[in-house]
C-alpha positions as CSV (number, residue, x, y, z in Angstrom):
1,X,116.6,92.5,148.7
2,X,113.4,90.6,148.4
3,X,112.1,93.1,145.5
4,X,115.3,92.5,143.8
5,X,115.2,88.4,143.7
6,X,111.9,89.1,142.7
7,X,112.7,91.4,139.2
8,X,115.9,89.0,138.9
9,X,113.0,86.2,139.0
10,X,110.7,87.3,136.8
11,X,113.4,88.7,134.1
12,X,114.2,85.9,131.4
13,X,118.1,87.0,131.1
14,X,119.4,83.8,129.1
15,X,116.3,83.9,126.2
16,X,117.0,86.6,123.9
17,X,121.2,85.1,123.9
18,X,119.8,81.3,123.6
19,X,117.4,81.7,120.7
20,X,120.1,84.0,119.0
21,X,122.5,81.2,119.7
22,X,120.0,78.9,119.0
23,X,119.6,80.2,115.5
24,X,123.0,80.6,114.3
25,X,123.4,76.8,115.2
26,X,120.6,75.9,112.5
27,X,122.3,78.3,109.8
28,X,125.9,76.4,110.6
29,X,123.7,73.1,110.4
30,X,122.4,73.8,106.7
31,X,125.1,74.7,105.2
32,X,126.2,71.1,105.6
33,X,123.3,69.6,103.3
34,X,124.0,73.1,100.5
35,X,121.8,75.7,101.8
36,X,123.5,79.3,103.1
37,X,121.2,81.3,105.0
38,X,121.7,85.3,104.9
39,X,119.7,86.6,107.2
40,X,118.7,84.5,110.4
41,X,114.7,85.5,111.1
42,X,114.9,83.7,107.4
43,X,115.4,80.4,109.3
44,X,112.3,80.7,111.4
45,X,109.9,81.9,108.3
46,X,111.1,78.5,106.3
47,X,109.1,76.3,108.7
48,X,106.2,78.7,107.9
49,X,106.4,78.1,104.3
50,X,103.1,77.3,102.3
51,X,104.2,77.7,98.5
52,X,107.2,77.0,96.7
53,X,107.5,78.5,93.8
54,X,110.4,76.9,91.9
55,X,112.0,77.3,88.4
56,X,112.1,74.0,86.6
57,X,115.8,73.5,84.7
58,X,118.5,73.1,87.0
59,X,116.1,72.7,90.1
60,X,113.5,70.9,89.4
61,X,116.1,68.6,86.6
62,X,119.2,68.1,86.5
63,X,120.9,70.8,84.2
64,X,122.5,68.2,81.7
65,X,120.6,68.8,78.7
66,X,121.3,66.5,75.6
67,X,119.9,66.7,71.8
68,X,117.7,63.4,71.1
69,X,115.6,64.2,68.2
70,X,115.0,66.4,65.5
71,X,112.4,67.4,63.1
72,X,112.3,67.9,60.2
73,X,113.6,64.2,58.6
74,X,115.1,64.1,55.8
75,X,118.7,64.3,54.0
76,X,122.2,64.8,55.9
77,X,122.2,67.9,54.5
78,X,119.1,69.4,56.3
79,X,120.0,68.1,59.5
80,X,123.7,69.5,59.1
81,X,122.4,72.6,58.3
82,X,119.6,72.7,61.4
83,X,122.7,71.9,63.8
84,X,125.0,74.5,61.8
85,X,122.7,77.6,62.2
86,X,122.2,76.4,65.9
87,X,125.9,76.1,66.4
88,X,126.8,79.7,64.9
89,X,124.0,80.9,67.1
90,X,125.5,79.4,70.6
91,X,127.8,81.6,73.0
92,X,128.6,78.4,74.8
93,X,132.3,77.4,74.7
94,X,134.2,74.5,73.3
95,X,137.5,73.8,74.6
96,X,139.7,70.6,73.0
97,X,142.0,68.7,75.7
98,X,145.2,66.9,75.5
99,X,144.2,63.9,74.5
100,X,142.0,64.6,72.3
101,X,138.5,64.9,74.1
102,X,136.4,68.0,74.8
103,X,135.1,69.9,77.2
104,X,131.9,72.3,77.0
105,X,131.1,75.5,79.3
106,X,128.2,78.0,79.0
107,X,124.5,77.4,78.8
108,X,123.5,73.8,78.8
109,X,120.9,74.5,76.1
110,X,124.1,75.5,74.4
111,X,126.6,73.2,75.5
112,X,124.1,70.3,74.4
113,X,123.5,71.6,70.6
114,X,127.7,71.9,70.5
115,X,127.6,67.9,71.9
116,X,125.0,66.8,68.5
117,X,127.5,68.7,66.4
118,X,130.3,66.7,67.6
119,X,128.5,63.9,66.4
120,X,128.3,64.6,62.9
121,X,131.5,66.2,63.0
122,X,130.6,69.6,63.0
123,X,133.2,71.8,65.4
124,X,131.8,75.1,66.6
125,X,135.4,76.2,66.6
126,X,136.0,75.2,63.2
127,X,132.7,76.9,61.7
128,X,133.3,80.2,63.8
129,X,136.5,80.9,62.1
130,X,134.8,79.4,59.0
131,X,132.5,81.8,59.7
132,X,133.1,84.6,61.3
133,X,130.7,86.3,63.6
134,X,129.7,89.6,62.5
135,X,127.1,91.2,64.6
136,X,124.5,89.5,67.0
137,X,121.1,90.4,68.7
138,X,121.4,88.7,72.3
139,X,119.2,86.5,74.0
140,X,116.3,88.3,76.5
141,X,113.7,86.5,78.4
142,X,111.1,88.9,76.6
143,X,111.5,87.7,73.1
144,X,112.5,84.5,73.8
145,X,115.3,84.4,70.6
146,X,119.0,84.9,70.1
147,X,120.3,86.0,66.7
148,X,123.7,86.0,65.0
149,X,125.2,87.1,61.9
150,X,127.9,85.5,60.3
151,X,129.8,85.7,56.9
152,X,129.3,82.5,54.8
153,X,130.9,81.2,51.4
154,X,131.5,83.7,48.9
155,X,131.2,86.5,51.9
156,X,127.6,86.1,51.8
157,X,125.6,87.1,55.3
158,X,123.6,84.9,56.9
159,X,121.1,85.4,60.3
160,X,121.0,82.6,62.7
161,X,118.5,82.4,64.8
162,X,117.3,79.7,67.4
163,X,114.3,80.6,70.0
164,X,110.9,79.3,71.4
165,X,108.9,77.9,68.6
166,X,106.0,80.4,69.1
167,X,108.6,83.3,69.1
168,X,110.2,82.0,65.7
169,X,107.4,81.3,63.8
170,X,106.2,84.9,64.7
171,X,109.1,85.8,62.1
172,X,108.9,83.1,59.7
173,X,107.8,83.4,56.0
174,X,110.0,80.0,54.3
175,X,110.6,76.6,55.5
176,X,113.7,74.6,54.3
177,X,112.1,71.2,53.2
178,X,114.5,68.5,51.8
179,X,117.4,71.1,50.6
180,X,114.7,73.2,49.3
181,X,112.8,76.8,50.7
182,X,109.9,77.4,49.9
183,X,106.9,80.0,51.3
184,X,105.9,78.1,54.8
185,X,102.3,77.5,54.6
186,X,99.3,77.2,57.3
187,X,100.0,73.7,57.2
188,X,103.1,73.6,57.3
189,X,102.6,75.4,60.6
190,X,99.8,73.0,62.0
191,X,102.5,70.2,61.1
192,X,105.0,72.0,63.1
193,X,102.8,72.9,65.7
194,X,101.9,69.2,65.8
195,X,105.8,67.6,65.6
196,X,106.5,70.4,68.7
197,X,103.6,69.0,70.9
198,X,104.9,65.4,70.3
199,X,108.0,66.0,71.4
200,X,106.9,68.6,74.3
201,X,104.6,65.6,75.4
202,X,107.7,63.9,75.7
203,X,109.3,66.1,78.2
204,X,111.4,67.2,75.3
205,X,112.6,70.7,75.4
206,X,112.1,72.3,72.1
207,X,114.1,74.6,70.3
208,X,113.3,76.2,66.8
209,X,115.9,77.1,64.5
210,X,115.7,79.7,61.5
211,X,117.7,81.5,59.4
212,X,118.2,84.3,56.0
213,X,120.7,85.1,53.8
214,X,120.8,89.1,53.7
215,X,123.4,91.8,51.6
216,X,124.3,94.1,54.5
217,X,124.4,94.1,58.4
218,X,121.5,96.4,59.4
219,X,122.2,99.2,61.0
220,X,121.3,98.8,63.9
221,X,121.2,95.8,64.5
222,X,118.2,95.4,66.6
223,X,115.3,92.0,66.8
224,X,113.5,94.1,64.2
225,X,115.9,94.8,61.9
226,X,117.2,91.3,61.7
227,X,114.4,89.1,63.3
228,X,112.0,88.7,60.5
229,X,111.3,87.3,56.9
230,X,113.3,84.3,58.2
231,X,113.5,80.6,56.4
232,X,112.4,78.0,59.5
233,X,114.9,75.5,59.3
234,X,113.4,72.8,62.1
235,X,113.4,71.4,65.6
236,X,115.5,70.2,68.2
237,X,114.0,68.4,70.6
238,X,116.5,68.1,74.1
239,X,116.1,65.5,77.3
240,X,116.7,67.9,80.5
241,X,115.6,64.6,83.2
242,X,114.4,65.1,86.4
243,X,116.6,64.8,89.3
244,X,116.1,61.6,90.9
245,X,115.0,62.9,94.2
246,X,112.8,65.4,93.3
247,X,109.3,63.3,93.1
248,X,110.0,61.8,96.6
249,X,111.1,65.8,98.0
250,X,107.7,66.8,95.9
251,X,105.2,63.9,98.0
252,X,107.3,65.5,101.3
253,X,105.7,68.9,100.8
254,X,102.2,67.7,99.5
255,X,102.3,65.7,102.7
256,X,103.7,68.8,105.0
257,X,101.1,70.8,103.6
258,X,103.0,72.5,101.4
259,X,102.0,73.7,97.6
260,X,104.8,73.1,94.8
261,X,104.6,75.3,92.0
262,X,106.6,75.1,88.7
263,X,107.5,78.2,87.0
264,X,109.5,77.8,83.8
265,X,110.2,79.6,80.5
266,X,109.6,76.5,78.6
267,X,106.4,75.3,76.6
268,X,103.5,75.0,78.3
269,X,103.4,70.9,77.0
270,X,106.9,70.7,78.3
271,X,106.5,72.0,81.8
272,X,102.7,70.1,81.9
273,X,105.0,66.9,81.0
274,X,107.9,67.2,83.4
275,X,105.7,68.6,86.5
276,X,103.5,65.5,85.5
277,X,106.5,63.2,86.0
278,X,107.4,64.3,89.1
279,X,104.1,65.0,91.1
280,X,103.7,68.4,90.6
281,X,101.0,68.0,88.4
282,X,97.6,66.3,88.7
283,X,94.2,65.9,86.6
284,X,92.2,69.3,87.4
285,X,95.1,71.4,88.0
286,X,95.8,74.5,85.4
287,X,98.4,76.1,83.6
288,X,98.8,79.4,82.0
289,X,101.6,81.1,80.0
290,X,103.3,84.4,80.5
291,X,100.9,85.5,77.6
292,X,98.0,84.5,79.4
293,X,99.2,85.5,82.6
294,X,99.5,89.2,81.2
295,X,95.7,89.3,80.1
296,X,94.9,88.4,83.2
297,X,93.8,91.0,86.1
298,X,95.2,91.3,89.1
299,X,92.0,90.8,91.1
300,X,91.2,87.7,89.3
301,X,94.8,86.0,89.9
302,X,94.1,86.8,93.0
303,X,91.2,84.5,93.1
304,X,92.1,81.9,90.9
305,X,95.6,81.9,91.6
306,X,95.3,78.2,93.6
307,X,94.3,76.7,90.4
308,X,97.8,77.1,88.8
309,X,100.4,74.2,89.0
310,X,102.4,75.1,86.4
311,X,103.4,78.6,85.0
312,X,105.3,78.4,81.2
313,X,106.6,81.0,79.1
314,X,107.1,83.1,82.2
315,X,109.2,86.7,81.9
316,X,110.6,87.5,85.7
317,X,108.1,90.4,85.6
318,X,105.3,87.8,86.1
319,X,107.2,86.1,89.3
320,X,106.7,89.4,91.0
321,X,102.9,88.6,90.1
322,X,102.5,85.2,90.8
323,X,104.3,85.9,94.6
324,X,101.5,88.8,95.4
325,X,98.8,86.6,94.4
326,X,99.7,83.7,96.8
327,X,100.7,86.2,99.7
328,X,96.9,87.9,99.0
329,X,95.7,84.3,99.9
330,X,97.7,84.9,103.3
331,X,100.0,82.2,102.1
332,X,103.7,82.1,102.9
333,X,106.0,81.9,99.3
334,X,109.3,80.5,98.7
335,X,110.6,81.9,95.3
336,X,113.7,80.7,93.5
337,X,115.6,83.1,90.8
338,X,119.0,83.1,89.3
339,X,119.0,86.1,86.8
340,X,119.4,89.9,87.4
341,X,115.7,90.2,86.6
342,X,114.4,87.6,89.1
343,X,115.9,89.7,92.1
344,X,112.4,91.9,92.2
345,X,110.5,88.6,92.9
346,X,113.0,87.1,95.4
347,X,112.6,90.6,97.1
348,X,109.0,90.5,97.2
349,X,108.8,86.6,98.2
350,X,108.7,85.9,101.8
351,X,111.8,83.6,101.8
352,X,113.8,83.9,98.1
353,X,115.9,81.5,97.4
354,X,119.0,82.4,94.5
355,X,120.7,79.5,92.9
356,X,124.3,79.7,94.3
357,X,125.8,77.3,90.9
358,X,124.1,79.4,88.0
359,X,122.8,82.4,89.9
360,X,123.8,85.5,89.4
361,X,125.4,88.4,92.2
362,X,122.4,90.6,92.4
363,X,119.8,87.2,92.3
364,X,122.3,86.4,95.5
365,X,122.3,89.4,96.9
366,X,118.2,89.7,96.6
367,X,117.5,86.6,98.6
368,X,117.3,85.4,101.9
369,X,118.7,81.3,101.3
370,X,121.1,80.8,98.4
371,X,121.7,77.0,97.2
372,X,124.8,75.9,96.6
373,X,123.6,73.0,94.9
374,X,120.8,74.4,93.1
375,X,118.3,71.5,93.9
376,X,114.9,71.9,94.8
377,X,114.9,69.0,97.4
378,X,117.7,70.8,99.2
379,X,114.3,73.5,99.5
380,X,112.1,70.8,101.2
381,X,115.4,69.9,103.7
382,X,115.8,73.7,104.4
383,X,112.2,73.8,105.3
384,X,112.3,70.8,107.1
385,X,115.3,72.2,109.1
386,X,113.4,75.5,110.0
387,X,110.4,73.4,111.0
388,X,112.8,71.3,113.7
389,X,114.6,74.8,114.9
390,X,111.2,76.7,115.2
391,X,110.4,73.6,117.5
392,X,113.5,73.6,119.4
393,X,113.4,77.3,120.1
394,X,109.5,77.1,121.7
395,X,111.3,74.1,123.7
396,X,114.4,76.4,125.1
397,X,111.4,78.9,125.6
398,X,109.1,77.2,127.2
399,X,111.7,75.5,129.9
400,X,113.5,78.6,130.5
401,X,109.6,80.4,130.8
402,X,108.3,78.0,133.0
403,X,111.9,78.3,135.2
404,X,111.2,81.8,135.9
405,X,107.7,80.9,137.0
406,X,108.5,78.7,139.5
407,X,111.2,81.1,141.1
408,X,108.8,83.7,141.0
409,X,106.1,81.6,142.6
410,X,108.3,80.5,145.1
411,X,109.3,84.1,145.9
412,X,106.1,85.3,146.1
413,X,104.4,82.5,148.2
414,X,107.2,82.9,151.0
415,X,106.8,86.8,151.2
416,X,103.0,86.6,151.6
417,X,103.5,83.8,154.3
418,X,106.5,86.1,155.5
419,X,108.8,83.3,155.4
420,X,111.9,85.1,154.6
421,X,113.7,85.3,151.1
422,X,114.1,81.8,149.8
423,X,116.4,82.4,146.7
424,X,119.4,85.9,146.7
425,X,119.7,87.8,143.5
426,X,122.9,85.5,142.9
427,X,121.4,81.9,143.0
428,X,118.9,83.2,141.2
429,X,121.4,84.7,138.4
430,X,123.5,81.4,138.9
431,X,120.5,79.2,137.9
432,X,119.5,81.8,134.9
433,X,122.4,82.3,133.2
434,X,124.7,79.1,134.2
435,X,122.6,76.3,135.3
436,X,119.6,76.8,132.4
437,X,121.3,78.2,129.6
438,X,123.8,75.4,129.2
439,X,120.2,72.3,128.3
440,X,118.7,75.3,126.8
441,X,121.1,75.7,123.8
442,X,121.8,71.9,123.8
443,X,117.9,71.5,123.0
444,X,118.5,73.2,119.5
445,X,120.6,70.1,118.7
446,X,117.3,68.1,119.1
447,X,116.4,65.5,116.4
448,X,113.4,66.2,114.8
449,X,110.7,64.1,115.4
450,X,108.9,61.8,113.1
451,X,105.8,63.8,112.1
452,X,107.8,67.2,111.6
453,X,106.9,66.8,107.7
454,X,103.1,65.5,108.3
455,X,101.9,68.9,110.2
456,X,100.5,71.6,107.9
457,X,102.9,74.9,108.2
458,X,102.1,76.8,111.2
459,X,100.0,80.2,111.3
460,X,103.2,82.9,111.4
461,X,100.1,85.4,112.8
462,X,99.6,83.3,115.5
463,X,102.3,83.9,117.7
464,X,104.0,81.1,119.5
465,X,102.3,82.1,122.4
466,X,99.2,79.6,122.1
467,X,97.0,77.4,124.3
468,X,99.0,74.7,124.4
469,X,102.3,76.7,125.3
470,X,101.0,79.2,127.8
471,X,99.0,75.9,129.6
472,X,103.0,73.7,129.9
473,X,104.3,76.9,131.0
474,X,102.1,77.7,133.3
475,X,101.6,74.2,135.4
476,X,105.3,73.1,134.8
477,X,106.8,76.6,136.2
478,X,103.7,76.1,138.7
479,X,105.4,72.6,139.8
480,X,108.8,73.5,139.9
481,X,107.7,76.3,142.0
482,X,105.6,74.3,144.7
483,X,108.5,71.7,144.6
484,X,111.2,74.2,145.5
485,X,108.5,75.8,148.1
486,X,108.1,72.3,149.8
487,X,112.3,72.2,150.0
488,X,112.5,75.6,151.3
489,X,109.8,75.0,154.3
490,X,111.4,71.9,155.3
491,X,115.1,73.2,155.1
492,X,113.5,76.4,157.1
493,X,111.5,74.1,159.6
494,X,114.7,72.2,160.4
495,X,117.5,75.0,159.7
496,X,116.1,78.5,159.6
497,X,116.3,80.1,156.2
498,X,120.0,79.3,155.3
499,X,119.0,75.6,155.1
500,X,115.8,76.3,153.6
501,X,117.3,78.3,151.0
502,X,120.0,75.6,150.3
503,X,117.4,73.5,149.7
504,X,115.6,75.4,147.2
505,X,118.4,76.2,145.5
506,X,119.1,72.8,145.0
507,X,115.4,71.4,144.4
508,X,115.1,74.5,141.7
509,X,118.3,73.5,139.9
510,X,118.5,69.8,139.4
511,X,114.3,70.0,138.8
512,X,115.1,71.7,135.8
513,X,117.8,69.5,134.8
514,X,115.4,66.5,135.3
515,X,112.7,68.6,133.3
516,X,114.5,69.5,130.4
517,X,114.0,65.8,129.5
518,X,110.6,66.4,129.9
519,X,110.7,68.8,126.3
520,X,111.9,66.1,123.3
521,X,107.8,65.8,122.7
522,X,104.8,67.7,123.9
523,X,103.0,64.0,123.0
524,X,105.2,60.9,123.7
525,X,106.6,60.1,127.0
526,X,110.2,61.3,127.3
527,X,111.1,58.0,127.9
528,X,110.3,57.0,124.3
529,X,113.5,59.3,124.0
530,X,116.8,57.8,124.1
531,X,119.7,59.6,126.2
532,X,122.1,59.5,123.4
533,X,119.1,61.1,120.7
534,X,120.9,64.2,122.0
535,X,124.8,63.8,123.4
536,X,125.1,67.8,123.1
537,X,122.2,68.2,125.7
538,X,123.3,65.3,128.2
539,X,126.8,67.0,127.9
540,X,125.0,70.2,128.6
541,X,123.0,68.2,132.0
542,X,125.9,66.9,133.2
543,X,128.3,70.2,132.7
544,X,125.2,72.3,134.4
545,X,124.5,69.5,137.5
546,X,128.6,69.7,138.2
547,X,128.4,73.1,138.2
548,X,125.7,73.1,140.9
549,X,127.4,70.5,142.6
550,X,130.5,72.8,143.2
551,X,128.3,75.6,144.7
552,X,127.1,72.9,146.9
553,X,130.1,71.3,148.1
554,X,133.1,73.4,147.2
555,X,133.6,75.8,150.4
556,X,135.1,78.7,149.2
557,X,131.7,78.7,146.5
558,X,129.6,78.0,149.6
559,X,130.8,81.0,151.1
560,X,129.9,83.1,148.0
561,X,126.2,82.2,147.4
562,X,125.3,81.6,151.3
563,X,124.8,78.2,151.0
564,X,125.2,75.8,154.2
565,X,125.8,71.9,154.0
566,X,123.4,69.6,153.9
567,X,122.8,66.0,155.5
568,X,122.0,62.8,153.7
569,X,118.3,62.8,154.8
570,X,118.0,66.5,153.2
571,X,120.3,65.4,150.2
572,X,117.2,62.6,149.8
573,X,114.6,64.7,150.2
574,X,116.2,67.2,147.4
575,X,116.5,64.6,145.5
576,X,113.0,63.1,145.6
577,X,111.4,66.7,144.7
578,X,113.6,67.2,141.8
579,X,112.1,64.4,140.0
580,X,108.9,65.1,140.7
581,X,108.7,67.5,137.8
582,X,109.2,63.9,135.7
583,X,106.3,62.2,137.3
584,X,103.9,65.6,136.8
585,X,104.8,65.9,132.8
586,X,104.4,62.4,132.3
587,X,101.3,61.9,133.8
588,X,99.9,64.9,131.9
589,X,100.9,63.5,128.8
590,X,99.2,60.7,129.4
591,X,96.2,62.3,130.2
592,X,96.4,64.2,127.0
593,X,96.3,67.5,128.0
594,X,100.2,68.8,127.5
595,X,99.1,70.1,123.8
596,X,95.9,72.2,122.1
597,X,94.2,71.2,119.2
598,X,95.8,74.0,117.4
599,X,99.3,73.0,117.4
600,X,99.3,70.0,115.7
């Protein structure tokens, strides 16, 4: 019997259920502030994150893009036109309500060109039967330009065609200057070149519009077909504004040690502007473009990756890149994606993270966290989060690992002193499975404490075995043991081993229950702690100390676990012991030594 209450001792039962338990709480907990984890080891590897790499419209701002400027000025009839080739060239949706207003759905690149032709009453309903669409060349993140082509007046065929400026200018060989074309020149292009940087310093998005008149839809229709000899018609320049809490969730990860990285298919000037305004951007720091990126080797990305804030003019092949290059610096990346293409990067990122408003099935089904809000400080809060349940489970660790312990000390001192057996395979069970396991999932509701976002991520390679944690194990379980010993020799001096082992049971029990207070800091004093921080786990105490109290008092449960009554002197002296696990923790604390170097 006494080799059994020793494996009983030694065996954990409780830990794998409580940090599974444990776990699942934290998912249900972040779904409340828009963040749906998939898989649950996912929740652990968020605290551990190092990089966030994060797309810039709709995360990074706020999705509601509107048209403020254009380029080139001049007559009415330029800037109609501008705005009537972009509107032909839109797949974005215009719907007219009852009383008279309307409502926009699609792209908000899109929906914002159809908003500017409301303005100067141009309908994109109106034009599209006007002018019927014919054939188009969609959009791909490759070539960075959408083309339509639609029948004009006199059933004449025009191409539309809106893109990046780089990309359009590529296929431009006329510019439409005052009502006029005319062959574009080189300085016509350093002017446009110029008027694009203005507004890109602005944190403008810029679009470039061109078009041609041509006798007969190619067949096939294909970007090189009907991409080229085109007439550049001008710029819009659009305001896509930062969300408001973005900075403050970008100075949260600088400060937790975290890198934020921008990655965008917007100018360079425009991302540089907007990461800039919110703090993801300093004096020193680099940025490189998808063109750029793909001259560059693998070897030396992988050196010089740490240098890059801001990636522009990305394709989704280049995530995939930019992800291996951070995880060759042993760095743990978060990756956010929303298109089909993006799932290879989410794949290959340590946490990726789909965008649960404008991302797509596969993108959803590729990553690990999906947002349901699509907002980059929800990202921060979700790592936040993991930080405070990683914590949480090393607590329910630590005081169910230091439990066992001290019932296995406490065993094996009283067999060497052939004392008797001071704890059956059933108290022992009672205390494992019923008595710790109630405070050990109530400790995942902990708060987090106040400097949970001013440590740098932990080392995942570590372990969470480490100095600190094997030392609190080790002298708590070592005190609860010695207590529980002391209880058990005087209940076996004055009552042979039923009282001793009443005694122990009892000292072994309400210790832990004390202890478990013990855990809300491996620094500050539990009594900087208020009782109500956590009502789940002083529900949780007072449940698990009723419980005990039943096999103590209740006869019929007496009879069950072989436990005997006990006097008011031994009542006290149980008592006294269980709090010295209190006294022992606190005064370790205050010497300092409860915590290494290394984890914090």
């Amino acid at each position: 019997m006494m080799a059994v209450s020793l494996a009983v001792a030694a065996i954990p039962e409780g830990l794998q259920i409580v940090s599974t338990i444990v776990l699942a709480i934290g998912v249900q907990r972040m779904v409340k502030f828009n963040a749906i984890v998939r898989t649950l080891p996912s929740v652990e590897t968020l605290g551990s994150t190092t990089v966030i790499c994060s797309d810039k419209t709709g995360t990074l701002t706020q999705n509601k893009m509107s048209v403020v400027e254009g380029w080139p000025e001049g007559p009415d009839s330029d800037k109609a036109t501008l705005l009537e080739v972009s509107l032909l060239c839109t797949d974005a949706h215009l719907k007219t309500l009852a009383g008279g207003d309307y409502e926009t759905s699609g792209d908000p690149t899109e929906t914002a060109i159809i908003q500017a032709g409301l303005g100067l009453n141009l309908n994109k309903n109106d034009l599209e039967k006007k002018f019927p669409r014919m054939e188009e060349v969609p959009f791909d993140s490759e070539r960075k330009r959408m083309a339509t082509i639609n029948q004009m007046e006199a059933g004449r065929l025009r191409v539309n065609v809106k893109g990046g400026l780089d990309e359009i200018l590529s296929v431009t060989t006329r510019i439409l200057i005052h009502g006029k074309e005319r062959p574009i020149t080189q300085e016509d292009r350093e002017t446009i070149e110029k008027e694009n940087s203005r507004m890109a310093q602005s944190a403008l998005r810029v679009l470039a519009v061109a078009y041609r008149y041509i006798d007969a839809v190619p067949s096939p229709a294909t970007a090189q077909t009907v991409e080229k000899d085109l007439v550049f018609a001008g710029l819009l320049g659009m305001i896509d504004p930062a969300r408001p809490e973005v900075p403050d969730a970008v100075k949260k990860c600088q400060t937790a040690g975290i890198r934020p990285v921008m990655i965008t298919g917007d100018h360079r000037v425009t991302a540089v502007a907007i990461a800039s305004e919110i703090g993801m951007y300093n004096p020193g720091e680099k940025a490189i473009t998808g063109s750029e990126l793909s001259l560059v080797s693998d070897e030396n990305l992988y050196q010089h990756v740490r240098d890059y804030s801001v990636y522009a003019r990305v394709a989704p092949e280049h995530k995939v890149r930019i992800v291996r290059a951070w995880q060759s610096q042993g760095q743990i990346v978060a990756m956010t994606g929303d298109g089909v293409n993006d799932a290879p990067a989410l794949k290959q990122a340590d946490i990726g993270i789909s965008m649960g408003i404008v991302g797509t099935e596969v993108a959803k089904d590729a990553s690990d966290v999906i947002l349901t809000d699509d907002n980059f400080a929800t990202i921060v809060r979700a790592v936040e989060e993991g930080r405070r349940i990683y914590d949480n489970i090393l607590k329910a660790i630590q005081f169910l690992l230091s439990a066992n312990v001290g019932e296995v000390l406490l065993i094996f001192i009283a067999t060497v002193l052939n004392l008797g057996n001071p704890l059956s395979p059933i108290l022992i069970l009672w205390i494992n499975l019923v008595t710790d396991s109630l405070p050990a999932l109530a400790l995942s509701m902990d708060p987090a404490e106040k400097d949970i976002m001013t440590r740098k991520p932990r080392n995942p390679g570590k372990g969470f075995f480490t100095r600190g944690m094997i030392w609190r194990i080790f002298y708590q379980g070592v005190t609860i043991g010695l207590i529980s010993l002391a209880a058990y020799l005087v209940g076996y001096h004055d009552g042979g081993v039923a009282l001793g082992r009443t005694m122990a049971f009892t000292v072994l029990g309400f210790s832990q229950l004390f202890h478990v207070r013990n855990l809300h800091s491996n620094r500050l004093s539990s009594f900087h702690s208020s009782l109500l921080s956590n009502k789940a786990l002083l529900g949780a105490i007072m449940i698990s100390a009723l419980m005990m109290f039943a096999v103590l008092i209740i006869p019929s449960m007496m009879n069950i676990f072989g436990i005997v009554a006990m006097d008011t002197v031994h009542w006290l002296i149980t008592a006294g012991l269980s709090l010295v696990p209190i006294l022992a923790v606190e005064l370790v604390k205050w010497a300092g030594i409860n915590h290494s170097k290394d984890e914090y």
